[in-house]
N, C-alpha and C positions, 0 to 999 in steps of 0.2 A: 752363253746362249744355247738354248735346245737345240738338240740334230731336230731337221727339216722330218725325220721318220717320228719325230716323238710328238708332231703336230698332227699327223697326217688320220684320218678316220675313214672308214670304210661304213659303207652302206647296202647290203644286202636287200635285193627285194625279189619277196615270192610270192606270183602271181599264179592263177588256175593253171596255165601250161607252161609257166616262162622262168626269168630266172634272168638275174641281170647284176650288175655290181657297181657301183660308185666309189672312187676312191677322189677323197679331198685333200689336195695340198695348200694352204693357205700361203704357204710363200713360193708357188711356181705362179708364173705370168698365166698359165691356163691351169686354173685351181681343181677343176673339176675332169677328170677322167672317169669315162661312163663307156661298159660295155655289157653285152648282153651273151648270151650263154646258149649254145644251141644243142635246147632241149630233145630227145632223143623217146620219141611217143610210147615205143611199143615197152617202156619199162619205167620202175614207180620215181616218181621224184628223187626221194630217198637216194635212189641206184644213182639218178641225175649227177646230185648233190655231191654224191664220195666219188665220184671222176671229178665232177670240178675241184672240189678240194683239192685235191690230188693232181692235178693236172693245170689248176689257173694259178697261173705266176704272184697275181697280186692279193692271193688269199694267203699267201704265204710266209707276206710281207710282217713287220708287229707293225700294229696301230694306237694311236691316243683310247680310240672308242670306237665299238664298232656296233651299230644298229642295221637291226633286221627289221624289215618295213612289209608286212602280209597283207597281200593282196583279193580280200576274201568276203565271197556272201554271207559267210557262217559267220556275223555277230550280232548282238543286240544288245539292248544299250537299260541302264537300270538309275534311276535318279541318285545322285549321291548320297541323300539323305537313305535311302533301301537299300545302302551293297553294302554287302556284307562278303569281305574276301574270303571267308572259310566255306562260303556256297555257293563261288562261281560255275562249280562243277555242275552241281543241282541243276542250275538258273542255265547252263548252258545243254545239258541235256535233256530241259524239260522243253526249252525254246525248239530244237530240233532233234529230237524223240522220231525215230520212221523217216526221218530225213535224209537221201541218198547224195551224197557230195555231185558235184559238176564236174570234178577232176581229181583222177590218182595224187593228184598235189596236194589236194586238200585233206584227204586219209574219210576215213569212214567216220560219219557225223559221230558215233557211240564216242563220250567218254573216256573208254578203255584204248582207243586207238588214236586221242587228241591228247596232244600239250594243249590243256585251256590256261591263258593268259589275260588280262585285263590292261587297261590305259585307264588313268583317273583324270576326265576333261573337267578341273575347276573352275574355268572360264563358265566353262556350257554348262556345269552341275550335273555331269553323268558321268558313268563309267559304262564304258566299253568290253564284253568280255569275247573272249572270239577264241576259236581253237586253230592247231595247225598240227599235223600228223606228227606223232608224238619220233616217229624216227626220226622224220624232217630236224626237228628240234633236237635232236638229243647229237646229231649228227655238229649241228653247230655250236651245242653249248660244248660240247669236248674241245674240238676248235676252240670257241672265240667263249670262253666261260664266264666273261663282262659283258657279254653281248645285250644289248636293250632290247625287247620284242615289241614293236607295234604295228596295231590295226592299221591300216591307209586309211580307214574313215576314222578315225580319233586324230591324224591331221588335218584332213580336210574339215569335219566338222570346227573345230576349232577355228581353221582359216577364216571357213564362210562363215560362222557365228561373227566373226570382228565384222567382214565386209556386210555383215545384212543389218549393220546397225549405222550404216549410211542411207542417207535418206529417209522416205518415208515407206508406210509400207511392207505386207509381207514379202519374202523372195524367197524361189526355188530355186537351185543349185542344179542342175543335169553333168552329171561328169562320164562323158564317154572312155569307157578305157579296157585294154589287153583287146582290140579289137583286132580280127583280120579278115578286110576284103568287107566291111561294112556295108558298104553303096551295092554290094549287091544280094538281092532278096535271099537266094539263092544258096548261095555256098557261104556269104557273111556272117558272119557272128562276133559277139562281142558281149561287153558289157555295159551295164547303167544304172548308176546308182543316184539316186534322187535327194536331196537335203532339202528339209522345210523350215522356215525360222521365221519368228517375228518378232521385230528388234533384239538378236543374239539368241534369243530364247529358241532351243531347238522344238518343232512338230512336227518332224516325222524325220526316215531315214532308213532307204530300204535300198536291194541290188537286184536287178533284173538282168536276165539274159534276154538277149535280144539279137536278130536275126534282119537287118535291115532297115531303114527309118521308119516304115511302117509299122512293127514294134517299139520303134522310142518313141514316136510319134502319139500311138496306145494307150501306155503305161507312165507317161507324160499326161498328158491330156484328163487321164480316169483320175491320178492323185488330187492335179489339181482341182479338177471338181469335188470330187471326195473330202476334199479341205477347206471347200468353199472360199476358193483366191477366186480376188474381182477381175475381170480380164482389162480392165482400166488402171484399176490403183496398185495392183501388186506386179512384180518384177519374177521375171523369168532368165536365168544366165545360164550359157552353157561354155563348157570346157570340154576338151576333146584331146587326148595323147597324139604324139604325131604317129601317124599311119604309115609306116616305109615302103606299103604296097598299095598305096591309094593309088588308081588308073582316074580318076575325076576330082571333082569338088569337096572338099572337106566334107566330114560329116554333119558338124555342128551349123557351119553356115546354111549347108541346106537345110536341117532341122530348124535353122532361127529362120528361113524365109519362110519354109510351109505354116509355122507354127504363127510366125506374124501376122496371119489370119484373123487370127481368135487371141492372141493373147497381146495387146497394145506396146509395151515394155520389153520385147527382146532385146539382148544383146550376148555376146560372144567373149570369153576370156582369149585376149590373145595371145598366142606362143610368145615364151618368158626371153630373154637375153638371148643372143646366140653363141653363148658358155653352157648351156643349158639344151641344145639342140637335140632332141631324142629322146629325153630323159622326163617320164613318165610324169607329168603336174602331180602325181601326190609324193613323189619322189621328192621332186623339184620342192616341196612347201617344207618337207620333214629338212629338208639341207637349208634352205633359207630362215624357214622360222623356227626351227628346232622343235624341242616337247619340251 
């Protein structure tokens, strides 16, 4: 029989300011141990990344496999039939050309300062290409040189592609996430990334920042029209990471009641297993449904 260390996998995920770590044991009674990493502002990811290395006990560990999960606006997505992997660079530089990152995490849009990476969704028929600061990377392939790189939206698309081929009908996907302090206008911020499909077939798929329901509310509201969903026959779902500083109401539920105005079909993905407590939904989808 394998030692219990020759099962076990880790999961890295790097969000705009964050940084967090999953390790999987398949043969403990609680499989999943998930902890987060406190990120230290006034210095680059990079700096973040070589103290935890260095300092977090369960990087130190060997693992079966170990996947990195990036949590980022910087991607866009190319039909399979069009990718070409010898011009990801191109295709990722031409998409955000004059484009200033959201966060030291994510390194300077240019090229010269990205590890550009790709995911191939055969399911969906695209490919995902996405950059992440080329120290960021280089920092972990020394580390973990098996290590797997993927987008967060190359799992999720995937997910919601299987779920939007239930029923009838288009559906949009809203997934609130790396939020803190949402519910309020004010000091909240967060993110929102939008998925559009009709039956699997993905139509669109963008990430906004956003500053209170009032901006998801917005930038909600403008796609769908923009895409011409029926506020009768098509479906609107929302998912929301758990919030460790929510002072009220989720964000999503309040988003599903103001929105159940105008749009007939809301509903809310509810928090997964409570094995799973804390632990980001696209986190949560890359551990349960794999790539």
């Amino acid at each position: 029989m394998a030692p219990s260390n020759a099962l076990k996998s880790l999961s890295i995920r790097i969000s705009t300011d964050g940084l967090s770590f999953c390790v999987y044991t398949p043969t403990a009674a609680r499989p999943y141990h998930y902890e987060t990493y406190d990120v230290k502002p006034v210095i680059s990811m990079a700096a973040n990344l070589k103290e935890a290395l260095q300092n977090v006990d369960l990087l130190k560990e060997p693992y079966q496999r170990v996947n990195v999960l990036v949590s980022t606006p910087m991607f866009t997505t190319v039909p399979t039939v069009a990718f070409d992997r010898e011009h990801i660079e191109d295709t990722f530089n031409f998409t955000f050309y004059g484009t200033t990152s959201p966060s030291p995490s994510l390194g300077n849009a240019h090229t010269e300062q990205q590890h550009i990476s790709y995911n191939v969704l055969r399911r969906s028929g695209i490919a995902i290409i996405f950059g992440l600061d080329r120290n960021v990377y280089q920092l972990l392939h020394d580390d973990f040189p098996r290590a797997r790189f993927y987008a967060a939206a190359s799992t999720l698309t995937e997910q919601f592609s299987e779920r939007s081929m239930i029923g009838t009908g288009r559906k949009m996907f809203a997934y609130i996430h790396d939020q803190a302090n949402l519910n309020n206008s004010l000091t909240g911020s967060g993110m929102m990334t939008l998925y559009c499909f009709e039956q699997g077939r993905l139509l669109y798929v963008n990430t906004y920042t956003v500053r209170g329901l009032n901006d998801c509310q917005f930038f909600l509201l403008q796609v769908w029209k923009n895409l011409g969903f029926d506020q009768l026959d098509d479906s609107l779902v929302i998912v929301e990471d758990e919030n460790p500083i929510a002072t009220s109401d989720d964000v999503a539920q309040q988003l599903c009641n103001k929105l159940g105005y105008f749009i007939k079909q809301t509903s809310v993905i509810e928090a997964g297993e409570p094995q799973f407590r804390g632990i980001p939904y696209d986190l949560q989808t890359l551990l349960v449904c794999g790539f």
